[in-house]
N, CA, C and O atoms as CSV, one atom per row, in Angstrom:
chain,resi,resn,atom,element,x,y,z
A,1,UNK,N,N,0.849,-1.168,0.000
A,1,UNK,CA,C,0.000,0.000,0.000
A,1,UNK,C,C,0.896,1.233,0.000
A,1,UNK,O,O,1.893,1.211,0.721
A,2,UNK,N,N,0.613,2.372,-0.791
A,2,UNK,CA,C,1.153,3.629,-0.456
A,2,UNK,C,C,0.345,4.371,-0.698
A,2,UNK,O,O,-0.708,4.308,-1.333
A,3,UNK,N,N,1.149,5.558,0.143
A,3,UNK,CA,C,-0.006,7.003,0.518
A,3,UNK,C,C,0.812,7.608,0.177
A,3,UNK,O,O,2.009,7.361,0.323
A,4,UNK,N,N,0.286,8.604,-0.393
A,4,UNK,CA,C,0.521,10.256,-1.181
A,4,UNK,C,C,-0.317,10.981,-0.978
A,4,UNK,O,O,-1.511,10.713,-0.842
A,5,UNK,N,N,0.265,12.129,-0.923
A,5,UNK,CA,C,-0.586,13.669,-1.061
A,5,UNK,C,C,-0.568,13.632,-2.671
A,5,UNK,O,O,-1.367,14.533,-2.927
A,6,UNK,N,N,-0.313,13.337,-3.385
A,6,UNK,CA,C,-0.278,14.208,-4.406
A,6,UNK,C,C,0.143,13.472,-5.593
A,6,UNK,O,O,0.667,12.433,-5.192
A,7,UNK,N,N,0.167,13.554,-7.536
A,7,UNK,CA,C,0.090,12.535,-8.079
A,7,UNK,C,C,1.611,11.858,-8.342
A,7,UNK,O,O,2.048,10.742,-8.622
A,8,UNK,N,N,2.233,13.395,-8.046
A,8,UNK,CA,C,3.946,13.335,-8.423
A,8,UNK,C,C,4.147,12.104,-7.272
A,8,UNK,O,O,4.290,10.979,-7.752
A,9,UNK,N,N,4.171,12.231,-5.662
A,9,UNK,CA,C,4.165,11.722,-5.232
A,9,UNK,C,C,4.083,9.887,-5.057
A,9,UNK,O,O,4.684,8.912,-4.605
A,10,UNK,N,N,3.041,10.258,-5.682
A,10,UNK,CA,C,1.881,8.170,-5.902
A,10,UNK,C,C,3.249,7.733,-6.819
A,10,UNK,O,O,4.033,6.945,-6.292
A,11,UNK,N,N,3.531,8.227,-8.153
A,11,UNK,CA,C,4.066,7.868,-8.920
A,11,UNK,C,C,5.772,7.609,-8.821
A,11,UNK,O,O,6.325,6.855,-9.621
A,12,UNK,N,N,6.497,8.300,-7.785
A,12,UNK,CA,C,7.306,8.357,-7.391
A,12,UNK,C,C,7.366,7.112,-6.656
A,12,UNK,O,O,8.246,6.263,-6.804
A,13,UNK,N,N,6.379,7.043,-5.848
A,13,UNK,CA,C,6.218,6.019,-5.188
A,13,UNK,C,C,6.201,4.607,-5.490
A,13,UNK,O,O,6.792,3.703,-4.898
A,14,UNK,N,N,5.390,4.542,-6.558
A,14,UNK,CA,C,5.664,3.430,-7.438
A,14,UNK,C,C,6.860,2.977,-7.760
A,14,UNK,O,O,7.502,2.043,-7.280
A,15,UNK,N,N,7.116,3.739,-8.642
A,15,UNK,CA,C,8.853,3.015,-9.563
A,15,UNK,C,C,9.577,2.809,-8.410
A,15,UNK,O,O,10.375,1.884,-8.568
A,16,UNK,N,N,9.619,3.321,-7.272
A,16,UNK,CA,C,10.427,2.630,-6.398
A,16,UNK,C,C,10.548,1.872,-5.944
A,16,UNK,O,O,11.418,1.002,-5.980
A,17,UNK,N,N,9.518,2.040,-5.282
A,17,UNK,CA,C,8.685,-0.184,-4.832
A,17,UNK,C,C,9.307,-1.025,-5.745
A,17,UNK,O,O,10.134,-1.914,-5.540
A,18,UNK,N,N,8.649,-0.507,-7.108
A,18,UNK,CA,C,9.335,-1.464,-7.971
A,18,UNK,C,C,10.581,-2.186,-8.077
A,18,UNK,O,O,10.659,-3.414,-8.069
A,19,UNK,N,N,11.615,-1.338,-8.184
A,19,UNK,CA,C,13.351,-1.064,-8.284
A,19,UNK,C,C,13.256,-1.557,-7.246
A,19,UNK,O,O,13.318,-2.768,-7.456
A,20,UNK,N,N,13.075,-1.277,-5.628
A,20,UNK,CA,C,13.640,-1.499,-4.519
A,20,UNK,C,C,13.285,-3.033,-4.175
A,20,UNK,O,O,13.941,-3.839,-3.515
A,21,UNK,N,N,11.810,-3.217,-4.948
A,21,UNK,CA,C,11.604,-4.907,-4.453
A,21,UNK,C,C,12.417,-6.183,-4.927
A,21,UNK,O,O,12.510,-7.385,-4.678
A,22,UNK,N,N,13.097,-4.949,-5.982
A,22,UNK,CA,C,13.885,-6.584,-7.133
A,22,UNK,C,C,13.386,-6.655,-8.022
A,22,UNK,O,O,14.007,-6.987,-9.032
A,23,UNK,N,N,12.194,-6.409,-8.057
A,23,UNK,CA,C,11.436,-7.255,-9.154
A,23,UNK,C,C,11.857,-6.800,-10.353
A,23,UNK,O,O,12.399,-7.642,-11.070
A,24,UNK,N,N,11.720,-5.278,-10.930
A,24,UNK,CA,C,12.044,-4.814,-12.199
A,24,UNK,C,C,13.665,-3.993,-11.522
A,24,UNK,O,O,13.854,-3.370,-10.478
A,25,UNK,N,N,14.554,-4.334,-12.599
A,25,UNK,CA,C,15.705,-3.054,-12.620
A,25,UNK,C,C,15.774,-1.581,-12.930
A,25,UNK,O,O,16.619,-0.719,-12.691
A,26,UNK,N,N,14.315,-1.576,-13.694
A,26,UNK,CA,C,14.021,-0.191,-14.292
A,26,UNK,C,C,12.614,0.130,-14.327
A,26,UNK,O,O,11.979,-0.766,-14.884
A,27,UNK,N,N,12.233,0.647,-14.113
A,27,UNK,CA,C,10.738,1.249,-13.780
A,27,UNK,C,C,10.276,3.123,-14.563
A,27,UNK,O,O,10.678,4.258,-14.306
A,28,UNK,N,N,9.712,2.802,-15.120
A,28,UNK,CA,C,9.515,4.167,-15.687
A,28,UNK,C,C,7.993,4.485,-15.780
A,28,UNK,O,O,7.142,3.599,-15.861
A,29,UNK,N,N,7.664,6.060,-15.759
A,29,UNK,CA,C,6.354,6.065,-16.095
A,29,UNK,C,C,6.221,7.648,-17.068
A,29,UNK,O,O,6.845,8.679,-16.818
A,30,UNK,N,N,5.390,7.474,-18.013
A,30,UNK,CA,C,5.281,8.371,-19.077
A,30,UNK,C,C,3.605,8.713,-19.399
A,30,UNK,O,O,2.506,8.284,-19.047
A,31,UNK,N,N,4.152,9.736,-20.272
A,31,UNK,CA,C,2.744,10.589,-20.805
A,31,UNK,C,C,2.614,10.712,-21.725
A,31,UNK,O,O,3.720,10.783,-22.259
A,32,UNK,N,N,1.588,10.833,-22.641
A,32,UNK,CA,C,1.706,11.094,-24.156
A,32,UNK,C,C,1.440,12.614,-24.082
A,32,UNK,O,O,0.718,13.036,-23.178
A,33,UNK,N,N,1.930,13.376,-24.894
A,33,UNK,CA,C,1.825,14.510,-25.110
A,33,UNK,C,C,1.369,14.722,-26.072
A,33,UNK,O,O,2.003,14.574,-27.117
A,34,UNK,N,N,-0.202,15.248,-26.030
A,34,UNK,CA,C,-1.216,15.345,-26.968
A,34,UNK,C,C,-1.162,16.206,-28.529
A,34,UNK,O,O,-1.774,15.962,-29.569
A,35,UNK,N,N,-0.110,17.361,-28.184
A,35,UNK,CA,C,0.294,17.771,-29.022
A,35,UNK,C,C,1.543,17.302,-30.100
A,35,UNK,O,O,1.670,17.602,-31.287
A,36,UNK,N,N,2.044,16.812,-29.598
A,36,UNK,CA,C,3.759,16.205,-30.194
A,36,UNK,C,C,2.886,14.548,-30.712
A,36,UNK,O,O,3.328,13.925,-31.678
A,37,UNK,N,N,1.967,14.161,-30.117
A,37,UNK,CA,C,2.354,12.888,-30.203
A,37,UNK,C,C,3.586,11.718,-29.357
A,37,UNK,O,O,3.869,10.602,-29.793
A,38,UNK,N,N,4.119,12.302,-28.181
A,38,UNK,CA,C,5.386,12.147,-28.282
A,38,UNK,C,C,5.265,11.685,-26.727
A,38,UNK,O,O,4.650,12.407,-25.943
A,39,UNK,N,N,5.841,10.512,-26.311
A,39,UNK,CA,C,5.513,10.087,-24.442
A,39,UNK,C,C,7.000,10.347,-24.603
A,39,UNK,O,O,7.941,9.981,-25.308
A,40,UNK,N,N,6.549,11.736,-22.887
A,40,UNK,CA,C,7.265,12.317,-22.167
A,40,UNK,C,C,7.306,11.476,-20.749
A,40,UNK,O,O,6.348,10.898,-20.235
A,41,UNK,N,N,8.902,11.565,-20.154
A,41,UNK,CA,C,9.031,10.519,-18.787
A,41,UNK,C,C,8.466,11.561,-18.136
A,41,UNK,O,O,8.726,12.729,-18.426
A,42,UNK,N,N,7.544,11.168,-17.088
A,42,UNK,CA,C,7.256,11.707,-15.593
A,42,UNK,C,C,8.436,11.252,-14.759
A,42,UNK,O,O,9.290,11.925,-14.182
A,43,UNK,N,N,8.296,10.151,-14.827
A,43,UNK,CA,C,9.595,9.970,-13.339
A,43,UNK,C,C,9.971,8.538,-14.381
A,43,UNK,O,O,9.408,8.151,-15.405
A,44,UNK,N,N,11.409,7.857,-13.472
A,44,UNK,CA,C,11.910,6.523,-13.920
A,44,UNK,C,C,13.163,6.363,-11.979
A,44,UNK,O,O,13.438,7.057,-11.001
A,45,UNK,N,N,13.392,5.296,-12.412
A,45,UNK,CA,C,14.025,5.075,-11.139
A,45,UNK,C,C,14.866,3.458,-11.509
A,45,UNK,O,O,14.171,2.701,-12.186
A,46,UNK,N,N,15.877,3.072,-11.221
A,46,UNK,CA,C,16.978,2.503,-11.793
A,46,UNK,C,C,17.833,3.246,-12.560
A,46,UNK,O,O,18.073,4.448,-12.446
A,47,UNK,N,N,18.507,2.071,-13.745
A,47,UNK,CA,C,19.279,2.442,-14.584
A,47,UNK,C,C,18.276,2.666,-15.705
A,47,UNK,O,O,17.770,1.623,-16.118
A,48,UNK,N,N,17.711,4.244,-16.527
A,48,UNK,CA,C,16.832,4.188,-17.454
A,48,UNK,C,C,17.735,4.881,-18.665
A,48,UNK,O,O,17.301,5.307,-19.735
A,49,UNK,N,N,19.099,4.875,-18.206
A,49,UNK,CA,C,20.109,5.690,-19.766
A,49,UNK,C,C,19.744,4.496,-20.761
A,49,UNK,O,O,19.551,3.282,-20.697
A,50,UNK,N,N,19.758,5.689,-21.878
A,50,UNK,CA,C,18.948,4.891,-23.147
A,50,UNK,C,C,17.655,4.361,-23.641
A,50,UNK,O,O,17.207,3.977,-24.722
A,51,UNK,N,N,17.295,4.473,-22.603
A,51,UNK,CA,C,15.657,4.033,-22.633
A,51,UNK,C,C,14.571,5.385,-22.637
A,51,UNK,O,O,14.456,6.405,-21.957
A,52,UNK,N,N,13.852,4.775,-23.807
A,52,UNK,CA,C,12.866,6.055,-24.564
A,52,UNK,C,C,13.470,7.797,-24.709
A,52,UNK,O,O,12.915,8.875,-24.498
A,53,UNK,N,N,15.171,7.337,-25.274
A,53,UNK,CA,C,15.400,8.513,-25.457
A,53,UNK,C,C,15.625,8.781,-27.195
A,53,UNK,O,O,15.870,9.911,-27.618
């Protein structure tokens, strides 16, 4: 379970769990940007060099 104030927060929260449990080495989370067409990272946590750049 995690608690946040806020969405930056939740999401932060996530990829870490993630990374920190073992389970994934890299955890990322993105947005599409309605105008570009184009998913922008919100947050990532591990090693994410190279990835969706």
């Amino acid at each position: 379970m995690v608690r946040a104030s806020s969405r930056g927060e939740l999401v932060e929260s996530v990829v870490q769990t993630l990374v920190g449990t073992g389970v994934f080495t890299t955890a990322v989370i993105s947005r599409l940007n309605p105008e570009t067409q184009e998913l922008v990272r919100e947050v990532s946590c591990g090693d994410a060099t190279g990835y969706m750049e």
